[in-house]
N, C-alpha and C positions, 0 to 999 in steps of 0.2 A: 353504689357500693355493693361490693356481689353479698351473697348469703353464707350463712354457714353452711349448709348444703353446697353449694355452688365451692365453696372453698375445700371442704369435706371430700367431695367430688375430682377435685385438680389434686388435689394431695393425694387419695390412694391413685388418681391413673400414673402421676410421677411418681410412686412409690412402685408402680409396676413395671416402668420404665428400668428404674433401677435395680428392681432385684432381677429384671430377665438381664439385663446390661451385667450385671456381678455373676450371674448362672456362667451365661454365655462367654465372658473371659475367661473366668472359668477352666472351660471346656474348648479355649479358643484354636489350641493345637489340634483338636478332633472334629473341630464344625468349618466348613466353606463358608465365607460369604455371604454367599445367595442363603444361608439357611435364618442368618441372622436378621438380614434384608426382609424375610419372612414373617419371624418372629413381630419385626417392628411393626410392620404393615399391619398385619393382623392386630398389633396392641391400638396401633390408630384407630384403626377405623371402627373397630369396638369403644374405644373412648369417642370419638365422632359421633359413634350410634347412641350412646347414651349421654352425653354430655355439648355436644354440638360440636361446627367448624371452626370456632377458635379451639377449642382443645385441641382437636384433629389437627389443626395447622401450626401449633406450639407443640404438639408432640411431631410433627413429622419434621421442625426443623432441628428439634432437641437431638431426634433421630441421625438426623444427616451429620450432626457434630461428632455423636457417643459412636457413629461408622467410621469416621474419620477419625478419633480419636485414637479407640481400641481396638480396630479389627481392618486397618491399610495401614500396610507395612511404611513407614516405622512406625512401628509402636508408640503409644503415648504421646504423640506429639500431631499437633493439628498441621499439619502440611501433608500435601497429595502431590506426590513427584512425578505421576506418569499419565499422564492425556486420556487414555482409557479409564484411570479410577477414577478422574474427574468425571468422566462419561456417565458413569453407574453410578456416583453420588446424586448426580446431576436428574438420573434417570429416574431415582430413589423417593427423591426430594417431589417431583415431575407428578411420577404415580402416587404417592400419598396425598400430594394436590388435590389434585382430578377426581383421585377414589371419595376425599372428603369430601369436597366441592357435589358429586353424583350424590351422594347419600345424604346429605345434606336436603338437597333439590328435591331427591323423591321422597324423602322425609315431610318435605314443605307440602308439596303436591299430594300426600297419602291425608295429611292434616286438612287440607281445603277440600278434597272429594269425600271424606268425611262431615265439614262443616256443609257442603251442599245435599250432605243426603238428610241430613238434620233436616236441611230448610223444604229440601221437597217432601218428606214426611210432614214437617208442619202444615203445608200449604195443604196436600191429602186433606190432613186431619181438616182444617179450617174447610176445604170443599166440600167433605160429606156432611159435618155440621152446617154448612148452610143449605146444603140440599134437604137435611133434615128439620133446618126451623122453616123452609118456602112449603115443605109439604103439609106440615101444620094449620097454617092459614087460612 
């Protein structure tokens, strides 16, 4: 069962989904695309950063929908009629993958080169301690 944290956490990142999603209709006659494609990217992988790869992977396919929904022509309606917008959903989807998936990994990896420098400090510390109780003797 998640935490309230944990739930606290998925509710403001989909509350930021949604108000850059209501900005950016908005604005949709003044912004490309690719600006928007940005916007999400960036929301991902900042909810990835601080919340892990399932957020990052429930927001990038939240993503892929709120592109297809609001901002490929037609409007409001989930259908992609042209080979290329499928491309770029497709590509969309692809990069937020991969970006979570990479930050994720060296997230793991920054975690464990940390857990090993703990333990080679311990062992330090436990070696001069016993060079200092042989010298005693």
């Amino acid at each position: 069962m998640p935490s309230g944290r944990t739930l606290l956490t998925w509710a403001g990142w989909l509350a930021i989904v949604a108000i850059a999603t209501i900005v950016m209709v908005t604005m949709r006659a003044r912004i490309d695309q690719p600006h928007v494609v940005l916007v999400y990217l960036l929301i991902i992988l900042f909810a990835s950063a601080s919340a892990g790869r399932v957020l990052g992977f429930t927001l990038a396919s939240l993503s892929f929908s709120l592109i297809d929904y609001y901002f490929q022509a037609p409007y409001s309606k989930m259908m992609v009629d042209k080979p290329v917008d499928w491309l770029a959903l497709i590509a969309f989807l692809v990069t937020a993958l991969v970006s979570t998936q990479l930050l994720a990994r060296a997230q793991s990896e920054a975690e464990e080169s940390r857990r090993r420098a703990v333990e080679v400090e311990s062992l330090a510390r436990l070696g001069r301690l016993a060079e200092l109780g042989s010298g005693l003797v």
